[in-house]
BASE-166712 format. One record per residue: x, y, z of N, C-alpha, C in turn. Coordinates in steps of 0.001 Angstrom, whole numbers, plus 500000, padded with zeros to 6 digits. Layout:
BEGIN
XYZXYZXYZ ...
! end
This chain:
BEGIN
901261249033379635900754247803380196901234247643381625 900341247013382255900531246969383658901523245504384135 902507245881384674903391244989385581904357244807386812 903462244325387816904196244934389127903870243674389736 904490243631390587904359242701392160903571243147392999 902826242154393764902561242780395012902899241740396033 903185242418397641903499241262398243902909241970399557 902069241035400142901664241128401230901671240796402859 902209242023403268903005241373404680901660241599405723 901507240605406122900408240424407386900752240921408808 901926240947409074903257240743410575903293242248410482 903514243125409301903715244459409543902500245427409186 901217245005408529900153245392407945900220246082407216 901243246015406053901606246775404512901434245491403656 901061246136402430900974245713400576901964246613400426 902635245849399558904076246666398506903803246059397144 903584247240396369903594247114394912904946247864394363 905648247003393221906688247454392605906637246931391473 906646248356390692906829248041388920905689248936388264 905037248847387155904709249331386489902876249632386430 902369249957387294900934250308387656900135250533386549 900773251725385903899600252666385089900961253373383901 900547253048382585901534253643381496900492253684380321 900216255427380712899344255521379169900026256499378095 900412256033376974900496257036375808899533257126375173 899623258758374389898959258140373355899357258840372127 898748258689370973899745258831369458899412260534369565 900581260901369431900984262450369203900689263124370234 900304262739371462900551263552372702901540262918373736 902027261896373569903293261412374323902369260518375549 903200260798376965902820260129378272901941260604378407 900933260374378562899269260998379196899737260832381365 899742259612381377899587258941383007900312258033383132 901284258076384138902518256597384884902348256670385873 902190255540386526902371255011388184903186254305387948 904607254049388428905745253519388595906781253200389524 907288252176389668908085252719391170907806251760392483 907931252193393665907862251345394250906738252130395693 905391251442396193905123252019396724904307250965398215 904529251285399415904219250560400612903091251200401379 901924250524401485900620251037401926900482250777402863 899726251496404187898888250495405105898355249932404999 898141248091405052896801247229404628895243247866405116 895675248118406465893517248747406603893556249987406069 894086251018405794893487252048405560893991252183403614 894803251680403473895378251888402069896465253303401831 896817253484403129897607255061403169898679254783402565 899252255496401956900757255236401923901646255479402710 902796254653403200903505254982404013905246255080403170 905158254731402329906446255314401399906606255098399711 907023255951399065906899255354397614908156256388397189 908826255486395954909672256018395191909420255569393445 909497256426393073909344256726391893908280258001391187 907577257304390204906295258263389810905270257734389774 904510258706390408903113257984390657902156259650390623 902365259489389559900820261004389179899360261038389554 898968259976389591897808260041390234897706260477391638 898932259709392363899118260475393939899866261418394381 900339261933393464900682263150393320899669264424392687 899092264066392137897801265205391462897945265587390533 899130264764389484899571265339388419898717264931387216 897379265172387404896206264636386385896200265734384894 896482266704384816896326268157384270896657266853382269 897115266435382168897505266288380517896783265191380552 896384264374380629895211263069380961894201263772381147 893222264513381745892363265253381826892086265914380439 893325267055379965892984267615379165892999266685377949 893612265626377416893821265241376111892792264369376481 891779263511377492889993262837377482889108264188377062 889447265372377591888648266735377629888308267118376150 889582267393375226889404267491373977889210266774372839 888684265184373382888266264259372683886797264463372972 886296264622373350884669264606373598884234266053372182 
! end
């Protein structure tokens, strides 16, 4: 379940999200996908300009989420 902050600084043109984005299990394959952590964007472009924690999606770490939607079809 999703739970994070966001806080939006206008003065520096970053969004900061911190906490819990994206947490999928599922029964008998464990973590599928987490975004977690703490991460600071550019407001116009949406870039990131720093993040700590895990965040698989922006990292490219799609490979077990992919495959465990893949072998449900």
């Amino acid at each position: 379940n999703p739970w994070f902050t966001v806080v939006v600084d206008p003065a520096a043109a970053t969004v900061t999200l911190t906490g819990t984005l994206v947490n999928i299990h599922a029964l008998g394959a464990g973590l599928l996908l987490m975004e977690v952590g703490r991460i600071v964007q550019d407001l116009a472009t949406g870039d990131p300009l720093f993040s700590a924690g895990r965040f698989m999606i922006m990292e490219g770490d799609l490979g077990k989420v992919c495959s465990f939607f893949a072998a449900a079809v």
